[in-house]
N, C-alpha and C positions, 0 to 999 in steps of 0.2 A: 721571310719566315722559313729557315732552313733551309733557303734557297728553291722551295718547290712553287711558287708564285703563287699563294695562295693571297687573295687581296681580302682583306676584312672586314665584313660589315655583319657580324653574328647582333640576333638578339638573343638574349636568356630569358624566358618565362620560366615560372616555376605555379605549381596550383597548390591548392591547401597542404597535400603531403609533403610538398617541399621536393617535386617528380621533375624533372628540368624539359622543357617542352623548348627546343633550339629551333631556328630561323635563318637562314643564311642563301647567297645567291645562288650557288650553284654543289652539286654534290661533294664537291673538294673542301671548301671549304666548311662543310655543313661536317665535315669528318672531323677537320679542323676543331670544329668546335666541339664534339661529342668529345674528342680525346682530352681536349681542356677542362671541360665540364666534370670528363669524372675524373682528373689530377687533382681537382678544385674539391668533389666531394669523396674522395676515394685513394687520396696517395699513399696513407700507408697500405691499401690492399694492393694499390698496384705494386708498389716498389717490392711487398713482399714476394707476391707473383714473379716478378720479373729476377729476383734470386731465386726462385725456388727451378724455375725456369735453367738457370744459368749453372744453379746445383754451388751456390754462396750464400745458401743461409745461415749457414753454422757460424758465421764470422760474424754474425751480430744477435743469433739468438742459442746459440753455444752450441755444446758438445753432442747436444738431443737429435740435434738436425745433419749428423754426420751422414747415418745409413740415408737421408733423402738426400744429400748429395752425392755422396758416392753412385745413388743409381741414377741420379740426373744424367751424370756427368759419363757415364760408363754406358747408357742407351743412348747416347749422342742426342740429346732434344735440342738443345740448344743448335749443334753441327748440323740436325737435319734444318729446324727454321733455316736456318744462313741458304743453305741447300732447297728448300721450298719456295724461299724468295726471290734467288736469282733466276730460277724457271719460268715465276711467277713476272719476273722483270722482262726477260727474253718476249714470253708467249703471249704474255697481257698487261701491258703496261700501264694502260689506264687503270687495273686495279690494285697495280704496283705502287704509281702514284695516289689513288683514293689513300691506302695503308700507309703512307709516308704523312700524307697530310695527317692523318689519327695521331700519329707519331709527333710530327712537329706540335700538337696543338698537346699530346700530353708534356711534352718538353716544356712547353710555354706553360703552363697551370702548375708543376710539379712541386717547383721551389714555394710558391705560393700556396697550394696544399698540404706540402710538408709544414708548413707556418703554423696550419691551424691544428697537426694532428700532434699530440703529446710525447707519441709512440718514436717518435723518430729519436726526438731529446733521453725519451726513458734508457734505448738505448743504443746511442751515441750514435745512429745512422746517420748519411747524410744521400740525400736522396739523388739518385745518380742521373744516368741520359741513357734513352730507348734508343735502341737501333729501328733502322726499318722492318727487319724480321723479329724486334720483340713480340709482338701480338704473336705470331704464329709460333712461336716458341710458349709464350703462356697457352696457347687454347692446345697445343704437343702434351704441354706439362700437366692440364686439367683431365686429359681424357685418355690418357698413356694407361691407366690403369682400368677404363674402363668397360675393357672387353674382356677382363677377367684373366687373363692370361696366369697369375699366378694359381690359380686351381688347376692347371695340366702339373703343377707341383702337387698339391695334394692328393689328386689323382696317384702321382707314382709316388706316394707315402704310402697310396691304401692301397695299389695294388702287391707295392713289394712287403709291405708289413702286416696286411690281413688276409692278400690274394687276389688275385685275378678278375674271380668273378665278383667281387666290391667294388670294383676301379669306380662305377656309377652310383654305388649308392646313397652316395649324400646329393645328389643331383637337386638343385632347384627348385626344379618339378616339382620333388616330395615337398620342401618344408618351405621354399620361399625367402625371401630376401625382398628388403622394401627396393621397387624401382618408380614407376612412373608410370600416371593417369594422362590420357587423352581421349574427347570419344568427339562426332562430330554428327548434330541434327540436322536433317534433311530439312528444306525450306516446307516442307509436306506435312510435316511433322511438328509445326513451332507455332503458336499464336499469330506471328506474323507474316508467316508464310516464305522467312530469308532464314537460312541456315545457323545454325548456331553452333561453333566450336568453344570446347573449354576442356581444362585442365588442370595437372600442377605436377611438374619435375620434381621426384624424391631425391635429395640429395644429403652430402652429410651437410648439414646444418653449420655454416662460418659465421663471425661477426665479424665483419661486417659481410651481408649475405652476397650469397655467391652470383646471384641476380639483382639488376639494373632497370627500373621503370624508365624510361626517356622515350621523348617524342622525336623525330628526325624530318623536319619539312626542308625544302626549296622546291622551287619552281618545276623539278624535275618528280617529285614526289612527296607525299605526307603520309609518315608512318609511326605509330603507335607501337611498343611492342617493350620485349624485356630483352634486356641486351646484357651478354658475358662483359663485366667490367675488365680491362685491357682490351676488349676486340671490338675494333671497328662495326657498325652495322648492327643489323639485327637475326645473328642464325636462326634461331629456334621457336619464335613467337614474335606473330608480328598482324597489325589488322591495319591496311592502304585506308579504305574509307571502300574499296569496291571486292576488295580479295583481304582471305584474312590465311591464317597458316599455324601447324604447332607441330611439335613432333614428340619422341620417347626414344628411348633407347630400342632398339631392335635386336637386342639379346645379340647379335651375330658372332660368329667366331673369326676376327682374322687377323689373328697376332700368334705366332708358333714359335715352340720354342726347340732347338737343336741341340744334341749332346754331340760336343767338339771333343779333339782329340789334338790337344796341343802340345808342342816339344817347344824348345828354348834351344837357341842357336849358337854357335861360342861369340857371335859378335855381339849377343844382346838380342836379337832378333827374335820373334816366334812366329812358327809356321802352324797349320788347321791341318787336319787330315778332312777331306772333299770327297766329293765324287771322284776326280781328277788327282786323287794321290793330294801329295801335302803340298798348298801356297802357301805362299807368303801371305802372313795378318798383319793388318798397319798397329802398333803398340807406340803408344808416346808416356809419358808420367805428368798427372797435373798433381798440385797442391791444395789441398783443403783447409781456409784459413778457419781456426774454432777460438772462438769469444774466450775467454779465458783459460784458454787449455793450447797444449802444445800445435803447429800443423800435422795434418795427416797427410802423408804420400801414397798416390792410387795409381795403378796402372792401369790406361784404359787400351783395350784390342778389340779388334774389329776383323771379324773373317767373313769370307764370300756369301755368307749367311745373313750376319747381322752382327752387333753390338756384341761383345760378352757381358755375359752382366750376374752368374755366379762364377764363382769356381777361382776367379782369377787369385787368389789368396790361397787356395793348397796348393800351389804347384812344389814337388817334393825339392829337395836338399838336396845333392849331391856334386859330386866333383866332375863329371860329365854329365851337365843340364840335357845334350839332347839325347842321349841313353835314359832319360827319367821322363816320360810325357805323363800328361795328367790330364782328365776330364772336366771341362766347365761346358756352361750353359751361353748359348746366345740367343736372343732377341731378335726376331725378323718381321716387322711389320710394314703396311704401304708405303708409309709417307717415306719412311728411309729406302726404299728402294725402288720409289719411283720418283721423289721429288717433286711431290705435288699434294697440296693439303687440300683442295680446293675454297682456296678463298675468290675465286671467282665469281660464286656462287651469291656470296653476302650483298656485294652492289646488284647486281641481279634482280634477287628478290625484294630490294628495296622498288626495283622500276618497276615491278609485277603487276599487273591490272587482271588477271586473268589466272586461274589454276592451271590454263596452258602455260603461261610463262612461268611459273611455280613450277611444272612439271619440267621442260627444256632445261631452266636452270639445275635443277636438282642432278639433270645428268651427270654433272660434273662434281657431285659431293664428293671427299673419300672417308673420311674419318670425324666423328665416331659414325658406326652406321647405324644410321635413324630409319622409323618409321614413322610417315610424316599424312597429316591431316590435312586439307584445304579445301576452302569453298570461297564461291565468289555472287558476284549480284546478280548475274546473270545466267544462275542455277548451276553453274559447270561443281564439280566433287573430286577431290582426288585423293585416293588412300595406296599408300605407294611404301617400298620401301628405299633409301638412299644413301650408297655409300661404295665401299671399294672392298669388296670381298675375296679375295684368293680362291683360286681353284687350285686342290692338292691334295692328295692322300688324306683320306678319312682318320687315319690314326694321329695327323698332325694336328687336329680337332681333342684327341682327349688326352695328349703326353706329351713328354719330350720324345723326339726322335731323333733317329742317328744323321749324323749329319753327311757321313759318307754315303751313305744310300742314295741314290738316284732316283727314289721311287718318292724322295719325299721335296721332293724340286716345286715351285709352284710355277703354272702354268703360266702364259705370256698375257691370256687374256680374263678377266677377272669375272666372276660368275654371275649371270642373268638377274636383276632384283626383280623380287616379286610385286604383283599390283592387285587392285582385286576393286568389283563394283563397289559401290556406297546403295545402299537398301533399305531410303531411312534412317536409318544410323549405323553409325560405324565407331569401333572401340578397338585403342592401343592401347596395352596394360602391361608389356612385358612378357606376357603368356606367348606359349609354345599356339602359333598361329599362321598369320600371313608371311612371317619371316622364319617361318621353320626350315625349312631347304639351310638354311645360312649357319645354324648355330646349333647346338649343344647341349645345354643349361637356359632353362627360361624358369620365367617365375610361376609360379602354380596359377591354376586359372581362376582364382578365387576373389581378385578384383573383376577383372573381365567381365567374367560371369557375371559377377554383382552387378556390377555399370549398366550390363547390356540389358537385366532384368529390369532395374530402375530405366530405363530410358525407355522399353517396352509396354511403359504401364500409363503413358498418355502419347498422344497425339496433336498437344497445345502446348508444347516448352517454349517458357518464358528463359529470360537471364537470370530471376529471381530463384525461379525454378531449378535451375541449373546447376545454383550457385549451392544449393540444399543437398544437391548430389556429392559436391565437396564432403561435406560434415556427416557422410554416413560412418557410422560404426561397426554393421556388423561383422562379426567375426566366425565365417563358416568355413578356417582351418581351425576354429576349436571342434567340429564334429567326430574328430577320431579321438579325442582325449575324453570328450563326451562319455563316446561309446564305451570307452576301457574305463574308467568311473562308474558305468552305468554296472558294467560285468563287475565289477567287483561287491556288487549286493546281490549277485546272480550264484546258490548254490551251485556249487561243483561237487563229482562223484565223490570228493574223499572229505566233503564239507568246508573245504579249507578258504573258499571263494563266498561263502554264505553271511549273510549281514552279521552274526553272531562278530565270524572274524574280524569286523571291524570295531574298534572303539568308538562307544555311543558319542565319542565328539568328533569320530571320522564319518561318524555315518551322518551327522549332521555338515557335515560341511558337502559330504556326496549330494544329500537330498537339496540341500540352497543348491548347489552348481546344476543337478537335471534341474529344477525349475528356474536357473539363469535364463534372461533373454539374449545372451550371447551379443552382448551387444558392449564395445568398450569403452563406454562414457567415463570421462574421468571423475564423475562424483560416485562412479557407481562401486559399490561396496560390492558387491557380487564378483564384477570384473577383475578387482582386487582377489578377493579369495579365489580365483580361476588362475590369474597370474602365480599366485602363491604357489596351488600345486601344481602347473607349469614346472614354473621350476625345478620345485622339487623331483620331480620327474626324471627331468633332464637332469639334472644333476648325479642319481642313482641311476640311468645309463648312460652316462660319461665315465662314472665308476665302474661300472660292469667289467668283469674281468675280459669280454668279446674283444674288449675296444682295447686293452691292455697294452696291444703292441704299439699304436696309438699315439700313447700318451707321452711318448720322449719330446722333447723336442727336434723339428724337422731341420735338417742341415742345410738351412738357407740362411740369405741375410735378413737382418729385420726388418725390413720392411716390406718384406711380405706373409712376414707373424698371421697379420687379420686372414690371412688367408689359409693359415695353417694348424690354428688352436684347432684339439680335439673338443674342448666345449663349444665351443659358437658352434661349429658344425652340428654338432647333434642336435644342439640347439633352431638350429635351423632345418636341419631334417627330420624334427619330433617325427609329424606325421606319418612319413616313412618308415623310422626306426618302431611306430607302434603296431606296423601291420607286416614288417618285412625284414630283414638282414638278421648278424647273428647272433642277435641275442633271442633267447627260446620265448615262444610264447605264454610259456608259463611264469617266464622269470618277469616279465612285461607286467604279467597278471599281479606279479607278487609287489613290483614298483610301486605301481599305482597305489596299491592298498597302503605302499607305506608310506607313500607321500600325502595321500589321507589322513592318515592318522598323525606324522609329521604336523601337519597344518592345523590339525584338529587340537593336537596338545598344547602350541602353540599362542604367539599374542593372536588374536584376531587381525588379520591382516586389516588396515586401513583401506581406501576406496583406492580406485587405481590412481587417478593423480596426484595422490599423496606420493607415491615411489615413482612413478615416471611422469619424471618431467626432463625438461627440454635440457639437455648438455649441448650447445655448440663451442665447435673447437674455435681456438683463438691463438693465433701466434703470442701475442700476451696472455696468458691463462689472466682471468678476473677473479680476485682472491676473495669478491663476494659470491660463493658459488649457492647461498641460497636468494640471490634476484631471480632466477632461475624456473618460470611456472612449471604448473604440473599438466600435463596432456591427456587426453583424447583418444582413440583408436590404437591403432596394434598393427603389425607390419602388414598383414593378409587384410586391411579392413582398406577400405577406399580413403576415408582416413588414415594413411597411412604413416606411422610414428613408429619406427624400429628401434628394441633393443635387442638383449641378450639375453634371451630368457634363464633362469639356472645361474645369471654371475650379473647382471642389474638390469635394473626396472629402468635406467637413465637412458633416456633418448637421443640418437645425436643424428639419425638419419628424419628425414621427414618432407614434407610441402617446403622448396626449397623458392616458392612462388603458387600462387593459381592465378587462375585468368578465366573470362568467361568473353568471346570476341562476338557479338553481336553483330548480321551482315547486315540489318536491317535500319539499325542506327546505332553509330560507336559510339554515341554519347551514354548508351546503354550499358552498353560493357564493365568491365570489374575487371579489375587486380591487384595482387599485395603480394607482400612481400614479408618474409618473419620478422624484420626488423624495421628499418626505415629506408630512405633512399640517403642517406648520409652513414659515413661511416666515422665521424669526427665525434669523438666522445664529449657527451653535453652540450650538442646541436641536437637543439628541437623536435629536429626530424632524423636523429640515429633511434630512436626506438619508438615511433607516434606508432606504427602499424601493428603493434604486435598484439596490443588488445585483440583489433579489429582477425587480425590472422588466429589469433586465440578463438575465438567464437567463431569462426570459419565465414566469417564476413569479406568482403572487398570492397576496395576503394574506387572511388568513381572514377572512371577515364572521363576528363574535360579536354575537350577539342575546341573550343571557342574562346582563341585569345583574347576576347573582352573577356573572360571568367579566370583569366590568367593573374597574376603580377608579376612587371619587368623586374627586370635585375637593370640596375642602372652601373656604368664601368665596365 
């Protein structure tokens, strides 16, 4: 079996969802099988993974996918995995070989996966071979983006084109961005006196989804949990039978980006300007093969800093290249300049019996940096944060910086994570908290908040219980749009603010929205007409002449547009922009009313999940785009379901999974997934769950292989 001696005796269960519960003798081969398992229900997600990885997807899903390989290929993801794994080989071999076996057993299922999936025939792929650093190349390629680093670009749009003192003020904080729910009950605290953790990673929304139910036993251990399809093990979610675990993003900052100072050599060569005067950058040219379109030629460079990853495209014309130098950006994050991802980590926490051995292991996370939940049977709690943080100049936190500076070096040893008691309960929500020291930008504390209120208001949490906390709605970052609604039936000295000035169909739509319960139910027609003047709102200050400078487009590559439109952003910092920055507060005053009366004139807005419903992305778009339900909650609701307010109601972030881990008995427990545990179009189980995730239900975890059916072959 690719030579790693894995001997074979896997069993396959599967339970009612069609969840793959595997058996095997020993941890090698139980890898063995998970990697085959999900080639068998998941190949074309993996294969597409592993190009997007490699930065060759454009060669079979065309010309769209150029700008994502261009920065694949240009941030070294794929050169750093190679570089992660041979460290990985050196330092720890046994979880070198665990990763191989994952590997060998996707290889083995692959071709036989690709059989069942359509996608490959549609068009014309043929399903290739994993290396041993594939996995750590897909889990590079999923989380590359998600410490936010393209906001230090928008940052220096708003500083150089509004000023200085705006550099923060589309901050987080103010307006929010869907991330992710975790909270975790104290055995003190629960009907049955054993802890209860649960949650649900907001993610964008994939078909086939971006999470994996599977069970993982042998002799060495039995685990339950939800696993990144391509990665070995279980990172992020996982219940032993004696210790259970989950995590969130931890908002932290530690990806920085450098303004370089490049020349061109007469031999072809290009040098950085450093601390140290100008080195040598390694530059080589790969090709980009594009589906019916000509190749593209890219140059990729890499100086003492990091990757380039703008700029490499204007360097100027001339007859003397190195009398012409030009400015680009580079890229400096852990895993490329230390060589290490921590996949140490994932066998680890599968042997875990303890949230001390959860805790020891976690030492060694690096990337993404999580904060992470755990409890076990024998009362132990741990709320931690995990990961590989830089220590360095404050300013490499909110911009690009010069890359000759010395002052913007990062340090040799990487910054303190924080930990904090559990007191009853405990909630991760994205919010500026236990991981503030680390980061920048967090999410506003308006789930948090929420979770921690519900979870303070018994002292008997059941799973059932728990599970109700999922399905909350309400929506208390509608409170400032409230209040600017409410001022606009409020006379003012020159009358201009007085009910009169509204049209008796704005004043009607004012008076429905103060007596909203603020709450985003998708049948609720109130919710809908709140959405509507949202909007509107945003949309007349997006206009606003403040933002004017704004509105060009940013001189970056595409694909980090989402990070650089002047609507989302506004759209994301309503709250802020209704109490702060500069646009006047009279003009604020004036919006509102006309986004009143906007709406008032208007059709009657429908309930909210008539317009927002679920968009996930799909490497094949499905050209039925009304299968498609309508949703639920709103980015700031615990329910969380993100759009754009002001440019669509379409949802594409959301519950990328929940979970509810019961320490008491896991037969109790719950999770689902938006879609199914198949990703194979018109298998049974590619969409059984989505009902159940619609109604903010879960699926039973079955741990008792008589409640199983084998897979036989």
């Amino acid at each position: 079996m690719d030579g790693i001696g894995v001997s074979v005796s896997i069993e396959v269960y599967r339970d009612a969802w069609g969840v793959p519960h595997l058996r095997a003798a020993d941890p090698d081969e139980l890898a063995f099988a998970q990697g085959r398992v999900t080639a068998h229900d998941r190949a074309w997600q993996l294969e597409v993974e592993r190009h997007r990885a490699q930065g060759t997807t454009a060669a079979f899903l065309g010309a769209a996918e150029v700008a994502w390989d261009t920065f694949a290929r240009r941030s070294r993801l794929a050169d750093t995995a190679r570089r992660c794994f041979e460290r990985l080989e050196r330092d720890d071999p046994d979880t070198a070989a665990w990763v191989r076996a994952y590997v060998a057993g996707v290889n083995d299922g692959l071709t036989e996966g690709a059989g069942r999936a359509p996608e490959f025939a549609e068009t014309g792929l043929t399903p290739g071979r994993w290396e041993p650093w594939t996995p750590l190349a897909v889990w590079l390629t999923t989380h590359i983006l998600f410490a936010g680093f393209p906001t230090k670009l928008w940052r220096e749009e708003v500083a150089r084109r509004l000023g200085e003192e705006w550099t923060e003020l589309f901050a987080t904080d103010g307006p929010g961005t869907s991330g992710s729910n975790g909270w975790l009950v104290a055995g003190e605290r629960t009907a049955s006196g054993a802890a209860l953790i649960a949650g649900d990673p907001h993610r964008f929304i994939e078909a086939p989804g971006v999470y994996q139910q599977i069970r993982l036993a042998c002799p060495s251990y039995d685990v339950v949990g939800i696993a990144v399809p391509g990665i070995p093990g279980l990172a992020h979610f996982g219940h032993t039978g004696p210790l259970a675990w989950a995590i969130t993003n931890a908002m932290s900052d530690y990806q920085d980006l450098y303004r370089e100072r490049l020349r061109r050599l007469p031999d072809g060569g290009i040098e950085a300007y450093g601390p140290e005067g100008h080195r040598p950058a390694t530059a080589h040219r790969e090709t980009i093969e594009v589906a019916g379109g000509d190749p593209v030629v890219i140059e990729v460079v890499e100086t003492d800093r990091g990757p380039v990853i703008i700029g490499l495209d204007d360097e100027p014309a001339g007859e003397a290249p190195e009398d012409a130098p030009w400015e680009a950006v580079s890229l400096r994050y852990p895993p490329r300049v230390t060589g290490e991802l921590g996949f140490g980590v994932l066998p680890a926490l599968l042997r875990a019996r303890t949230v001390a051995d959860v805790d020891t292991a976690l030492d060694g996370w690096i990337e993404p940096v999580n904060v992470v939940l755990a409890a076990d049977t024998r009362g132990g709690l741990l709320h931690r944060v995990a990961g590989h943080v830089p220590v360095r100049h404050r300013a490499n936190s909110l911009r690009i910086v010069p890359a000759w500076d010395p002052a913007h070096a990062w340090q040799d040893a990487p910054a303190p994570l924080p930990r904090a008691e559990v007191d009853g309960h405990a909630v991760m929500a994205n919010a500026r908290g236990l991981a503030a020291p680390l980061g920048i930008e967090f999410a506003p504390p308006h789930r948090a908040a929420r979770i921690d209120a519900l979870l303070g208001a018994s002292a008997e949490w059941t799973p059932e219980a728990m599970t109700a906390v999922h399905r909350d709605t309400d929506n208390p970052s509608a409170a400032r749009l409230l209040a600017a609604v409410d001022r606009a039936g409020v006379p003012g000295p020159d009358g201009a603010g007085s009910p009169a000035a509204l049209s008796p169909a704005a004043s009607a739509v004012r008076e429905r929205l103060l007596g909203w319960d603020r709450r985003m139910d998708a049948d609720s027609v109130d919710a809908g007409l709140y959405a509507a003047v949202r909007g509107a709102v945003v949309r007349r200050l997006a206009a606003h002449e403040a933002f004017a400078a704004l509105r060009e487009p940013a001189p970056y590559p595409e694909v980090f547009r989402p990070w650089l439109a002047l609507g989302p952003r506004v759209a994301y910092a309503l709250e802020t922009l209704l109490v702060a920055g500069p646009v006047p507060a009279g003009d604020v005053d004036r919006i509102v009313r006309e986004a009143l009366d906007e709406v008032g004139a208007g059709e009657p807005p429908a309930a909210w999940g008539v317009t927002h419903r679920l968009a996930p992305w799909q490497a094949l778009p499905d050209p039925d785009d009304a299968q498609w339900p309508g949703l639920g909650g709103d980015h700031d609701c615990v329910l969380s379901t993100s759009s754009v307010p002001g440019w669509t109601d379409r949802s594409a972030r959301a519950s990328a999974a929940r979970y509810v881990w019961d320490l008491a008995d896991r037969e109790r427990s719950g999770w689902i997934v938006p879609f199914g545990a198949s990703g194979v179009p018109g298998d049974p189980h590619r969409d059984d769950q989505l009902p159940l995730w619609l109604r903010g239900e879960l699926a039973p975890v079955t741990t008792d292989w008589q409640n199983l059916t084998k897979e036989q072959g």
